[in-house]
C-alpha positions in Angstrom: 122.4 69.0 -325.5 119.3 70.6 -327.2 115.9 67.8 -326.3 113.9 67.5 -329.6 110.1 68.2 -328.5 108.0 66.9 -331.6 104.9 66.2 -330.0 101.4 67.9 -331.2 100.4 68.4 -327.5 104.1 69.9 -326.4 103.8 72.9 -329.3 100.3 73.6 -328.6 100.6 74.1 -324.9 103.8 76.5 -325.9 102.0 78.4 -328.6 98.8 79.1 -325.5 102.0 80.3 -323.6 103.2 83.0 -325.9 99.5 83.3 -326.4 98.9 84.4 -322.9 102.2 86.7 -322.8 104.3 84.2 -320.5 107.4 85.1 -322.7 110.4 83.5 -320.1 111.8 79.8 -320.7 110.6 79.1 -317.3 106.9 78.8 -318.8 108.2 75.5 -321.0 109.1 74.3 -317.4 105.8 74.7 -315.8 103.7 73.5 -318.7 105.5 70.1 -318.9 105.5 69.8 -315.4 102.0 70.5 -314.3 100.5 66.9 -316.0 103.4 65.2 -314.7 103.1 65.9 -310.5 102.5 63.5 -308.0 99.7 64.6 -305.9 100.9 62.1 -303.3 102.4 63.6 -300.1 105.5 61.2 -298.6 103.7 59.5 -295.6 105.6 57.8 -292.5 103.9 54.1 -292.3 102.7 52.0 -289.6 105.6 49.0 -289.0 103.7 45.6 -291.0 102.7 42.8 -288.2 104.9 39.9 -288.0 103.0 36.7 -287.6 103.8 34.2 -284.7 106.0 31.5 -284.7 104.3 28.1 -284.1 107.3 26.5 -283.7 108.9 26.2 -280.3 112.5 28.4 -280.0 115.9 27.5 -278.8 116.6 28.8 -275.2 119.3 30.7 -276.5 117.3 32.2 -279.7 114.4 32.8 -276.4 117.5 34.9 -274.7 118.3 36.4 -277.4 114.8 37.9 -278.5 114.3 39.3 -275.2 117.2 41.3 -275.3 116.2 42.6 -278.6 113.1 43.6 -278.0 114.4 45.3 -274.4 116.5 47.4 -276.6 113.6 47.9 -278.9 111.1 48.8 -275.5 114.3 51.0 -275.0 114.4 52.3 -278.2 110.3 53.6 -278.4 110.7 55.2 -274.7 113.8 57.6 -275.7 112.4 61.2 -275.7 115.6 63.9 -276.3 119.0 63.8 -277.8 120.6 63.4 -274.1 118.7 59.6 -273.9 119.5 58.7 -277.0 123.3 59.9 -276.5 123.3 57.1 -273.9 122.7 54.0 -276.3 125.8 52.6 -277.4 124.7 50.8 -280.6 124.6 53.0 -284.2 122.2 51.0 -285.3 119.9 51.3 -282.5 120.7 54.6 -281.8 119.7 55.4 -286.1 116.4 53.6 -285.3 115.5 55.1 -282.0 116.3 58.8 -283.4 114.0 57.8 -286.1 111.3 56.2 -283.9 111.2 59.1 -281.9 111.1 61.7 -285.4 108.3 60.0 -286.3 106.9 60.6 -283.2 107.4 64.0 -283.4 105.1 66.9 -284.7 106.8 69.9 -285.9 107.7 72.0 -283.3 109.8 69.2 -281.3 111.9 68.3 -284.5 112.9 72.0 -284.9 113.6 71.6 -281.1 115.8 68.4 -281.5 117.6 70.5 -284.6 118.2 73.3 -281.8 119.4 70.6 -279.0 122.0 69.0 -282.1 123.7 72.4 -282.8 124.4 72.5 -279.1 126.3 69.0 -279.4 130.3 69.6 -279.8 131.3 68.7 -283.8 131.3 64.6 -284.9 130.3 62.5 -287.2 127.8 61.6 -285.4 126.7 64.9 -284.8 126.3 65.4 -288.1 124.6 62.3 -289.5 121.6 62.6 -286.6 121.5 66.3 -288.1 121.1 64.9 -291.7 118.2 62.5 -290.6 116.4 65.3 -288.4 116.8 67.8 -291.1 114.6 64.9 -294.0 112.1 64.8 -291.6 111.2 68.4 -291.0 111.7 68.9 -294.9 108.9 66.1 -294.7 106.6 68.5 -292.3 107.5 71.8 -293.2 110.2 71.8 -296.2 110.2 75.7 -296.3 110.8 76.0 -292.4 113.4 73.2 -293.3 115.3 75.4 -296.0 115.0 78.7 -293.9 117.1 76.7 -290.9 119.6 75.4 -292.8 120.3 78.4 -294.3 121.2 80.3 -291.5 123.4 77.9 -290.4 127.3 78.6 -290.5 128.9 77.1 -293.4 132.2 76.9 -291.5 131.0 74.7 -289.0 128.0 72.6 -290.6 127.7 70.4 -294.1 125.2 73.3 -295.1 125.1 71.5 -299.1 124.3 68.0 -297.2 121.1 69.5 -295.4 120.1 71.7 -298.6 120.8 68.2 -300.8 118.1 66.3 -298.0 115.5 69.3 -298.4 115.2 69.2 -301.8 115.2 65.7 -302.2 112.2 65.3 -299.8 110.7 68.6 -301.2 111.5 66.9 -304.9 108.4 64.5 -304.6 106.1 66.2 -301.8 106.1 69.5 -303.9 107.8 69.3 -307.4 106.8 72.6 -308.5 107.1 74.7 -305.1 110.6 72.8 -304.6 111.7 74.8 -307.6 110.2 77.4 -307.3 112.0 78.0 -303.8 115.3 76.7 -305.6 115.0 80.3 -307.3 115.2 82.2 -304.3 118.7 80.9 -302.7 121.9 82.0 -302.6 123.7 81.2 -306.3 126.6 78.9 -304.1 123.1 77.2 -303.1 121.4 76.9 -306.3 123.0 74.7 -308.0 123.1 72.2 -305.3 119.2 71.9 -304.9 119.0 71.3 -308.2 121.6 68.9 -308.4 119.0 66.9 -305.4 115.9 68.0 -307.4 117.1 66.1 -310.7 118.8 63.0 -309.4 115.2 62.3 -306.9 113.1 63.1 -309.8 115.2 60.9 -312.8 111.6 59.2 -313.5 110.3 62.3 -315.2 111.2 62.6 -319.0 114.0 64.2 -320.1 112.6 67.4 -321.4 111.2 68.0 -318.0 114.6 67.7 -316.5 116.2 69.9 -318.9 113.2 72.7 -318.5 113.7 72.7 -314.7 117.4 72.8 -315.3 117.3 76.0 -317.8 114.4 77.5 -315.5 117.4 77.8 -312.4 120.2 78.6 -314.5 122.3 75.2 -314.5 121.3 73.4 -317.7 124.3 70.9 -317.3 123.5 69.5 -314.3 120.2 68.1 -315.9 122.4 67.1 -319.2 125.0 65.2 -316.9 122.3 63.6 -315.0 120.8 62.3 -318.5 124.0 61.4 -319.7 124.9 59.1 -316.9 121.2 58.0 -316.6 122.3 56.6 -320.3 125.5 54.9 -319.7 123.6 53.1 -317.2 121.3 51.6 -318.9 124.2 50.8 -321.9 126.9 49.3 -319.4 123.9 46.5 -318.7 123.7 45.6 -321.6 127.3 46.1 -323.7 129.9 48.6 -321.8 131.9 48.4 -325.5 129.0 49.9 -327.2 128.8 52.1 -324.0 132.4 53.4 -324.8 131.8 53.8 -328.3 129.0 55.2 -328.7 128.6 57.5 -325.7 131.9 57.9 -323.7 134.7 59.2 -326.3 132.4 61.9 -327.2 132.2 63.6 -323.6 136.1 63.4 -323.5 136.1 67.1 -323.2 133.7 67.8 -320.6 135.0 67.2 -317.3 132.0 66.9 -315.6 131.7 63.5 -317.3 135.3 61.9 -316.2 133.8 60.1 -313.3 131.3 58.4 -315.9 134.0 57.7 -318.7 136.3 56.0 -316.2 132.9 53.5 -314.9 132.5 52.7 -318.5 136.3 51.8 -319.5 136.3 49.8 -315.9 133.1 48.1 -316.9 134.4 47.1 -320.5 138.3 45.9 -319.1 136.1 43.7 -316.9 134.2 42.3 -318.9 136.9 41.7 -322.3 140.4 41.5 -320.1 143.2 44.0 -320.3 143.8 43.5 -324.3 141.0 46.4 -324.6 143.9 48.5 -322.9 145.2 49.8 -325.7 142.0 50.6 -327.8 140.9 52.5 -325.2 143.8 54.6 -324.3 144.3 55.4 -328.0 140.9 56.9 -328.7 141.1 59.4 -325.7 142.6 62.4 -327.0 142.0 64.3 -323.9 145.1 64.2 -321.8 143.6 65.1 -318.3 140.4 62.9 -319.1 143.0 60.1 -320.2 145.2 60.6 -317.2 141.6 60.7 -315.0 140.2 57.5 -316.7 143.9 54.9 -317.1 144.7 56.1 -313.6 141.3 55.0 -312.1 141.1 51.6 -314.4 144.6 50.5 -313.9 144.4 50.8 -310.5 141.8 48.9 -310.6 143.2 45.9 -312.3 145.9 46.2 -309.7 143.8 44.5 -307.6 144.2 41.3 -309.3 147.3 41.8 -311.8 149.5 44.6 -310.3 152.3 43.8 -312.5 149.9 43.8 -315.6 148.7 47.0 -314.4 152.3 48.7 -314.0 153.8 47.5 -317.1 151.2 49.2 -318.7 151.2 52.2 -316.5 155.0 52.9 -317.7 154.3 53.1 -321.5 151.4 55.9 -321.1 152.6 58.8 -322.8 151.7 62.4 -321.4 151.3 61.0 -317.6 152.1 64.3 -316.0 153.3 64.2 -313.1 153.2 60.3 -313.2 150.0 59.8 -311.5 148.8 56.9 -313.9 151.9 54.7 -313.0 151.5 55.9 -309.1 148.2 55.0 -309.0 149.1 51.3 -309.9 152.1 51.4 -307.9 150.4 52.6 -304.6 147.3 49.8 -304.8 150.6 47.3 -305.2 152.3 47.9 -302.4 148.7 47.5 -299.8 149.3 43.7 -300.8 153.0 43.0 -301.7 155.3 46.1 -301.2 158.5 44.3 -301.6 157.5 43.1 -305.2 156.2 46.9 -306.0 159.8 48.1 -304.9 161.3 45.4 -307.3 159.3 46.8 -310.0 159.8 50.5 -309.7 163.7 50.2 -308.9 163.5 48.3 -312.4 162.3 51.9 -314.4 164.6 53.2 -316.4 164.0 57.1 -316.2 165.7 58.1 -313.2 163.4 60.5 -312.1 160.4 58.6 -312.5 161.7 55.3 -310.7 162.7 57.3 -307.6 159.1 58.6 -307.5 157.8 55.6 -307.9 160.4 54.1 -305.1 159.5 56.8 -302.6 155.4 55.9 -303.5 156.0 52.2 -302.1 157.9 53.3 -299.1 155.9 55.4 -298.3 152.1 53.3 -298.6 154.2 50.6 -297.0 155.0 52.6 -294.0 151.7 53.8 -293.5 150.2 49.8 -294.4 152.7 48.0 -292.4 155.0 50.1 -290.0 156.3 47.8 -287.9 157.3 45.4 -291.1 159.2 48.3 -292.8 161.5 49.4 -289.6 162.4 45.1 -289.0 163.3 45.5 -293.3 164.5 49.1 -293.0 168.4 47.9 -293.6 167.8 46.2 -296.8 166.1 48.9 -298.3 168.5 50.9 -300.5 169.9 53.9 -298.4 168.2 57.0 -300.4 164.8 55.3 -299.2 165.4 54.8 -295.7 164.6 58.5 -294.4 161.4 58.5 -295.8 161.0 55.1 -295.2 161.1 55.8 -291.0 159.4 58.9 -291.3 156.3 57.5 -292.7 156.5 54.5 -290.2 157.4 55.9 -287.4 154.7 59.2 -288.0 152.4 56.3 -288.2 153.5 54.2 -285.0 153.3 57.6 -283.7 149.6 58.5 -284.3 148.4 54.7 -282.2 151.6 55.0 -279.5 153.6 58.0 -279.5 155.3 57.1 -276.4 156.0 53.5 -278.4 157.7 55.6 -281.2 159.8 57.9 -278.9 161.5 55.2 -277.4 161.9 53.5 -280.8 163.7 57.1 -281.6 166.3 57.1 -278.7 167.3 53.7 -279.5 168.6 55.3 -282.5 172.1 56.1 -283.7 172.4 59.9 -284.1 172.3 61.2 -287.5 170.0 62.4 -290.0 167.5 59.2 -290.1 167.4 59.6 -286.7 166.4 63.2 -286.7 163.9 62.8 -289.3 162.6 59.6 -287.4 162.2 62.4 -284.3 160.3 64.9 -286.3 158.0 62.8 -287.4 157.0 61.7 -284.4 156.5 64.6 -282.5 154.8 65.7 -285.8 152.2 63.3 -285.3 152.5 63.4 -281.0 151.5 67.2 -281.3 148.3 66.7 -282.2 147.1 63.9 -279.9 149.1 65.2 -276.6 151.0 68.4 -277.3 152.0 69.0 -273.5 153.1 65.4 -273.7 155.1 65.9 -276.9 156.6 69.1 -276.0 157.8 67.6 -272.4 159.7 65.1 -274.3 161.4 67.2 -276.6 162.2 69.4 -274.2 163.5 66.9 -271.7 165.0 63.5 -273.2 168.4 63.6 -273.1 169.0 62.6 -276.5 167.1 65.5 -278.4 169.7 67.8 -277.3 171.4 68.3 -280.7 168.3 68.5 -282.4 165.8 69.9 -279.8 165.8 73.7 -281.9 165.5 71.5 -284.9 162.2 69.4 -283.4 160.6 72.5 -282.2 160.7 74.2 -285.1 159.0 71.5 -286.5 156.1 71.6 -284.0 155.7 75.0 -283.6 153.4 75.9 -286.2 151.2 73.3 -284.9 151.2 74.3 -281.5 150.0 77.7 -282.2 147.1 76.4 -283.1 146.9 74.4 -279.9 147.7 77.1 -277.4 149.5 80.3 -278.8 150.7 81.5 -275.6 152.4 78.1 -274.9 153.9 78.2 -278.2 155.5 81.6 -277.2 156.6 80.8 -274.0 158.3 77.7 -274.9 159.8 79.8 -278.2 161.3 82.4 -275.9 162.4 80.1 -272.8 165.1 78.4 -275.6 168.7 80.4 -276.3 169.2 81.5 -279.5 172.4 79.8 -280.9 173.6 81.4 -284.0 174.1 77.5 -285.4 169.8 77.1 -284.7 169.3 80.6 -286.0 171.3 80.3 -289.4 170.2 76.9 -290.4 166.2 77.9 -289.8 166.5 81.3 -290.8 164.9 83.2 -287.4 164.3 82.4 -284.2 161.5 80.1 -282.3 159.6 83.4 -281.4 159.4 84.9 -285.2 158.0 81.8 -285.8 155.2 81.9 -283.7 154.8 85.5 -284.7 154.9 84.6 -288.4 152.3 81.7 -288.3 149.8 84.0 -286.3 150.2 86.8 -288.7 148.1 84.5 -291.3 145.9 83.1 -289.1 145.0 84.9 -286.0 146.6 88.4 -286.3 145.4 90.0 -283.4 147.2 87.8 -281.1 150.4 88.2 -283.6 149.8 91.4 -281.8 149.5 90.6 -278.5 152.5 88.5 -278.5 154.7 91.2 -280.5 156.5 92.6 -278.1 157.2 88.8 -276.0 159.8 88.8 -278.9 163.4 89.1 -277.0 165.8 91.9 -278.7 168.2 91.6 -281.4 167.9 90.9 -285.0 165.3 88.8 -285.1 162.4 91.1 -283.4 162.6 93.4 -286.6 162.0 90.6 -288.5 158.7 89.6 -286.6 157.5 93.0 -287.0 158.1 93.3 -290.6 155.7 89.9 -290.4 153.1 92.1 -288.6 153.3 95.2 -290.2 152.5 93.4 -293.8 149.9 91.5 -292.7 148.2 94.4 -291.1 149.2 96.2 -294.6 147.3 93.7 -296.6 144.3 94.0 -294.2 144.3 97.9 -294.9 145.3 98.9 -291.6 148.3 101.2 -292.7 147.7 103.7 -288.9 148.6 100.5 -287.5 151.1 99.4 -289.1 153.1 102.5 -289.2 153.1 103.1 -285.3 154.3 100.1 -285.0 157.8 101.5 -286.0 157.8 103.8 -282.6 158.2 100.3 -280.6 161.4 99.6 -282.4 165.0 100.9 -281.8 166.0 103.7 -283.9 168.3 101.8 -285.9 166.0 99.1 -287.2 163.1 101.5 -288.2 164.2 102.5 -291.7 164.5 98.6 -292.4 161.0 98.6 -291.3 159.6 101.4 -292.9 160.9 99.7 -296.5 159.7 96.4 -295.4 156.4 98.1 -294.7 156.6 99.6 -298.1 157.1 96.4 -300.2 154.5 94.8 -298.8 152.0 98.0 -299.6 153.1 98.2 -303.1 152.0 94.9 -303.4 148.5 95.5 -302.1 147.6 99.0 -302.4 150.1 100.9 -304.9 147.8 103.6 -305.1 147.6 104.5 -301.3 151.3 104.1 -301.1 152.0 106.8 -303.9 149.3 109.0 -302.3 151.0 108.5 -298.7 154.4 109.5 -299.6 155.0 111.8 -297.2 154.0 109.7 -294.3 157.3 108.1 -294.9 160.3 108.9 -292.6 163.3 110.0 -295.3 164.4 110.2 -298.7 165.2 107.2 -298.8 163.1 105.3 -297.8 160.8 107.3 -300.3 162.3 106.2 -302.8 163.2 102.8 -302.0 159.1 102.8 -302.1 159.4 104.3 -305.3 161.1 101.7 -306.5 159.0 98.9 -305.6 155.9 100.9 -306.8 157.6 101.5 -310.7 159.1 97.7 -310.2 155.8 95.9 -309.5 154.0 98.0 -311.9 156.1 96.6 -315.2 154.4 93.3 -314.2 150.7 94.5 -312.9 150.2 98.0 -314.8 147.9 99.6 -311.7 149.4 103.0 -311.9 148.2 105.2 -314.7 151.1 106.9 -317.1 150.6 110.0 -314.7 151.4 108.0 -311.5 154.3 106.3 -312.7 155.6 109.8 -313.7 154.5 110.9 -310.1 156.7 107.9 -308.5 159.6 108.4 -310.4 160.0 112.1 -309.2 160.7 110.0 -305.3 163.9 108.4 -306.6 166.8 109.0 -305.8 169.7 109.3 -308.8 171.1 106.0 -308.0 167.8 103.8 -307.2 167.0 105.6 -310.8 169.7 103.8 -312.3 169.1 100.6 -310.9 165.9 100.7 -311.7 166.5 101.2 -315.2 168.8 98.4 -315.3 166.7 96.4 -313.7 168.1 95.6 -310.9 165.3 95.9 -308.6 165.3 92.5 -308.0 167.9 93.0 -305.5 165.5 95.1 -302.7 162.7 91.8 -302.8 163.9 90.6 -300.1 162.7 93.4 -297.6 
């Protein structure tokens, strides 16, 4: 969107700035900006006097007043984070923190900001941050900006407290606020001026759109506008709104939460008959999916059978999500008719998605209702029917859903009944989950099964339990075959990808036989793909002789993958001939689809095959060493 500036006073102030040399689109910016600053500072006020009652009070209303203005006394006398900790109320607690912020002078609201980061990670962690954070942007919004910037964007909302700087700064300090809004990090820029424009919609919209251009991130003044617009037009007509503003940003996705508000707005305010009109004139399939998935649900609410009938005729609803929508806000009130209606559809595929939808929001909406009902549901819906439930009983009273489990007949809704509840146990009590896998009688057939399912999980928990437990089991060829590696390599696989130096540690806990080649091969490419090759080769002195030219081509799959270069240029390092050119192969094999070799290279590989991987190769049959 290009503003139209046609005022005398606009072009002469430009023509002084080329004038004066200030050649850069940022001078527009400060020109337009100057006359319009606030030179009002944001000021904390005094609390207004409230004026006496005359009339005599009620005992209780007598009781009650004292106890709220103890908590209030309470409340003004609370001087650190610990105190204020100790009151049980939000509210009060939001009020006190605030009391005491405005209280404060500089230095002790960066020393609350310290004493927060200290607290262990909530919500409510977080939201006291958030409030101290506005009111040292209030004192000292540059102080403000350099704090939050250092802080650890894995472990704090870092956006949420740039978003509260600049939205105080936004009104103290227009014109410094964007001027510092230069200096971030690019992952940070946007953001502040995403907070600058939505605090400052009361300046014009050439302003906007100069301090926009001025930081790079024009859009993000023309979306404010935009929606500033259909605003104002959903007051007063949301058809005209449709019309006039909302096709024509079909194609920017930006504005697909906006479209959807209109087209909710306008099937409000006419009735469903506008349906039609409205999915007709959007010619955009994912802003059309976006929009009829958000207004049907919507309608739902009230005519969920409506909703759905209309949901089923959508053309080009990949993936179903229009008709899933629907279906999922019907079965929160009346999952029994939203069954009806999907086992009604007549594409096969679509009506068991739609059947698996309702069992599944019914499970998690009412689990206890679906396991009294479960056997009068239709047989192909029952597994995932007791899985959701029972992972939901699970999550409230895992011990309430274990015993629901071994009053079970054996089979496979019984085992997947199991699994999910240990799934959801893990989390909560993961000694108490793994104690009764371990030890109810009834797991027995399935206990390899059940830990396999937990496993992953409990290396997060406690990776050394997670081995010991893995490696206290037998390995029965049955567990092995239908998993595909034993409990160990599992362990040993999961921390490959997410903690690899205790993948390390662990390696050699893994018992002997076929399956510890396996874990190394996990270890060796994930060490491979962070460029430690040294590493990763010794590795192949801690296996038998036997298993280390399985290894060594392994190893050399996975550095094809990630660094064909330094495996062609490492040849040698490479125990035999055959293994050479097994690497070969991979090298000339991945480079048909990724071309990283140069016409030289590729010569250079092909002289480390053998005659017969030569052949194959030529064939194309090197899909057959992939799996290594």
């Amino acid at each position: 969107m290009k503003s139209t500036r046609s005022q005398g006073t606009f072009v002469a102030l430009l023509t002084l700035a080329f004038v004066l040399g200030i050649c850069t689109a940022s001078a527009v910016y400060w020109l337009l900006v100057a006359p319009a600053r606030s030179d009002d500072m944001a000021a904390a006020t005094e609390p207004s006097s409230v004026e006496e009652e005359t009339e005599p009070k009620p005992i209780e209303q007598i009781d009650h007043d004292v106890t709220s203005s103890s908590s209030q006394t309470a409340m003004k006398t609370v001087r650190n984070l610990d105190e204020l900790q100790e009151i049980k109320s939000a509210f009060e607690r939001s009020v006190a923190l605030r009391n005491l912020l405005l209280e404060s002078n500089e230095a002790q609201v960066v020393e609350l900001l310290a004493q927060s980061e200290d607290r262990a990670q909530t919500n409510y962690r977080f939201g006291m941050q958030v409030v101290v954070v506005q009111r040292l942007a209030q004192l000292n919004p540059k102080r403000a900006l350099s704090r939050v910037l250092r802080m650890d964007p894995q472990e704090y909302n870092v956006w949420q407290f740039i978003t509260s700087v600049f939205e105080e700064w936004a009104h103290s300090d227009l014109d410094e606020a964007v001027l510092q809004a230069r200096t971030i990090d690019e992952n940070w820029k946007e953001v502040a001026l995403q907070a600058i424009v939505q605090e400052r919609m009361d300046l014009s919209e050439e302003i906007l759109l100069a301090i926009a251009r001025d930081l790079g991130y024009e859009q993000v003044a023309v979306g404010a506008i935009t929606g500033r617009k259909i605003e104002d037009a959903l007051e007063d007509d949301p058809e005209r709104a449709w019309n006039e503003l909302a096709i024509d940003l079909q194609n920017d996705r930006q504005h697909m939460r906006n479209i959807a508000r209109v087209a909710t707005a306008w099937v409000e305010q006419d009735g469903t008959g506008v349906l039609d009109q409205i999915n007709q004139s959007l010619t955009n399939n994912d802003t059309k999916r976006y929009v009829l998935r958000n207004v049907l649900s919507n309608v739902a609410r009230s005519d969920p059978a409506g909703a759905f009938r209309f949901a089923v005729t959508v053309d080009n609803d990949q993936y179903s999500h229009i008709a899933s929508g629907v279906i999922d806000t019907w079965a929160q009130t009346d999952p029994q008719a939203a069954l009806a209606a999907a086992s009604e559809v007549e594409r096969r595929t679509l009506r068991r998605q739609l059947e698996e939808s309702v069992v599944r929001a019914w499970g998690y909406s009412k689990p206890r209702e679906v396991l009294d009902n479960i056997d009068v549901l239709p047989a192909h819906l029952q597994p995932t029917a007791i899985s959701t439930a029972m992972s939901h009983v699970a999550r409230n009273s895992p011990e309430e859903a274990a015993a629901l489990v071994v009053g079970m007949n054996s089979g496979n809704t019984r085992t997947a009944a199991a699994i999910a509840v240990v799934g959801a146990w893990v989390n909560g009590d993961h000694e108490a989950a793994l104690e009764w896998i371990l030890n109810e009688p009834t797991n027995k057939e399935i206990k390899t099964q059940l830990l396999q399912g937990i496993l992953w999980q409990l290396v997060r928990i406690d990776p050394q339990l997670a081995m010991d437990t893995a490696v206290a089991q037998p390995i029965e060829q049955d567990d092995a075959r239908r998993t595909g590696m034993a409990l160990e390599v599992t362990v040993i696989s999961s921390l490959a990808y997410s903690d690899l130096d205790k993948a390390i540690e662990l390696l050699p806990q893994v018992r002997k036989g076929p399956y510890r080649l396996q874990a190394y091969q996990m270890v060796s490419g994930a060490m491979i793909r962070d460029g430690d090759v040294d590493e990763a080769l010794n590795l192949a002195q801690q296996l038998a002789e036997s298993d280390r030219e399985s290894f060594y081509m392994s190893l050399a799959t996975a550095w094809a993958g990630t660094d064909p270069e330094g495996l062609l240029n490492s040849m040698n390092r490479l125990p035999s001939k055959g293994v050479k050119s097994r690497a070969a192969m991979m090298l000339l094999s991945f480079n048909r689809h990724q071309e990283n070799l140069t016409e030289e290279q590729v010569e250079n590989a092909k002289k480390h095959l053998t005659d017969e991987d030569a052949k194959a190769l030529e064939e194309g049959g090197e899909n057959v060493y992939y799996g290594w």
